[in-house]
N, C-alpha and C positions, 0 to 999 in steps of 0.2 A: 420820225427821226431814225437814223440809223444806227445799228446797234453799238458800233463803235464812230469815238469821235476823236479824234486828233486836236488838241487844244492849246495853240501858240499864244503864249502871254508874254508879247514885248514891250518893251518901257518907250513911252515919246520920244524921249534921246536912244537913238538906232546905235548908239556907243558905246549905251550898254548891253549887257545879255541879258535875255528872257529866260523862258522854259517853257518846254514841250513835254507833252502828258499825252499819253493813250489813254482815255475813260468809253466806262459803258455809257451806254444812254442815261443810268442811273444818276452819273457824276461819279460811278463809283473806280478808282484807279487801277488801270490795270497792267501801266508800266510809268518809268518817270516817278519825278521830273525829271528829265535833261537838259542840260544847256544848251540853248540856242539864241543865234544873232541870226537878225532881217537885217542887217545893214548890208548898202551899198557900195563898192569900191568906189572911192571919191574920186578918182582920177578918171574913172573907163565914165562915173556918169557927167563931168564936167566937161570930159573930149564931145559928149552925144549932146550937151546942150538941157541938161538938170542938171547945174551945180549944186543944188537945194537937196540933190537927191529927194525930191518931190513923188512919193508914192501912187500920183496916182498918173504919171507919167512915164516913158521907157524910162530903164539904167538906174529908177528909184529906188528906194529902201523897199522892204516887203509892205505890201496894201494889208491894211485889218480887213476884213470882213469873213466871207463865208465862200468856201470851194468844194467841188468835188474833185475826190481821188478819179484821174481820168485814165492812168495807166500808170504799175510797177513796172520800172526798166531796168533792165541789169546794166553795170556800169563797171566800168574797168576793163582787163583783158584787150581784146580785139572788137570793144564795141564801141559806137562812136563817142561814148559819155569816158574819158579819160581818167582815171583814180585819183588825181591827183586836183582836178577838179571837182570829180562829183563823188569820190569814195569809191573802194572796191567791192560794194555788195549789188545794192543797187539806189531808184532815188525814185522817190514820186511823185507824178505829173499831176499836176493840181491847173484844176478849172473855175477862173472865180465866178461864184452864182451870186452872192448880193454883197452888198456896202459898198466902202471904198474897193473893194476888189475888182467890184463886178464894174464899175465906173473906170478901174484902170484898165479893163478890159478893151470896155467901151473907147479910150484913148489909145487903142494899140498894143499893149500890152500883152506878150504870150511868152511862152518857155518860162512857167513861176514852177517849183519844183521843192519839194523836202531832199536834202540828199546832205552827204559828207564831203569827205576831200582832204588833204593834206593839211597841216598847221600851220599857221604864220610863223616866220622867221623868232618870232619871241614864246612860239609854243599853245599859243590859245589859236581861236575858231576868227581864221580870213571874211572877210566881205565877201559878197556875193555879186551878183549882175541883178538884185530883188528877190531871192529865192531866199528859203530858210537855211541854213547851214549846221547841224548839227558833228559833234566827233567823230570817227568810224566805227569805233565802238557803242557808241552810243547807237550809231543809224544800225549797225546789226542787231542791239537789245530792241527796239523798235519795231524793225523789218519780224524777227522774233517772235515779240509778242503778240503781233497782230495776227501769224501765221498760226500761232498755238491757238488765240482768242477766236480763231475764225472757223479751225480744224483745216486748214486750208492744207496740201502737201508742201506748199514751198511758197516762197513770199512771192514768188510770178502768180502764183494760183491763188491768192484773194482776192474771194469777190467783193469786187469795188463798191458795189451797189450797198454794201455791210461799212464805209465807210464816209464820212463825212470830216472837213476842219475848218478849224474858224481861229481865228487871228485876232487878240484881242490887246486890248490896251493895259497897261501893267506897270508895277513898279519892277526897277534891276531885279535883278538874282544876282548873288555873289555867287562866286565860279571857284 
């Protein structure tokens, strides 16, 4: 197992918020909880043909299972991931290896990503296209601790192979 592990606990109704936790291998914490939503924009996945937002299909909610970190990407600026979509730090490219993941894989499935992004018009955390969605501040405390936990110079420079996340089932989190 890898020394650090990325641990999303979101509730079966995608309407509520989860949380997200940096742990060692241990279980032991080593940032978090933060807030985070797997839901789906209802509208962009009912245009592609999942109104169910059906996780293990495109345009669904986030799939539970197991992924690797396959790449940090800086986001914002002049790169092609927009701030306002994905936040101004950066966001993480996530590879599903087993469960519903790896089956939503198997359906087509790609671009599933941790990252930020701008608020909803009422101030909390927007829908996603399946990815997880965390605050900006929050995705910097994260991007952060993972840099410190790793000794990495910069959150581009963790190696990935030191990371692993897994998506699990959960009751809400109050936000």
């Amino acid at each position: 197992m890898p020394p650090l592990v990325i641990e999303i606990v979101l509730p079966r109704d995608r309407r509520q918020l989860g949380e997200l936790s940096l742990l060692a291998a241990d279980g032991g914490i080593f940032a978090g909880p933060f807030v985070a939503y797997g839901k789906a924009d209802n509208a962009k996945a009912a245009a592609n043909g999942n109104r169910a937002r059906d996780p293990l299909f495109l345009w669904g909610d986030t799939p539970e299972g197991g992924y690797a970190v396959c790449e940090v990407v800086r986001t914002g600026g002049d790169t092609r991931y927009p701030s306002a979509n994905y936040g101004p730090h950066a966001a993480l490219s996530l590879d599903p290896v087993e469960g519903q993941a790896l089956q939503s894989k198997l359906n087509g499935r790609a671009g599933l990503y941790i990252h930020s992004g701008r608020p909803s018009d009422s101030g909390g955390l927007r829908p996603t296209y399946g990815c997880v969605r965390l605050s900006d501040d929050d995705m910097l405390a994260l991007l952060e601790a993972m840099t410190q936990a790793t000794g990495a110079a910069d959150f581009c420079a963790i190696p990935l192979e030191a990371l692993s996340v897994r998506v699990l089932p959960g009751k809400a989190t109050a936000a």
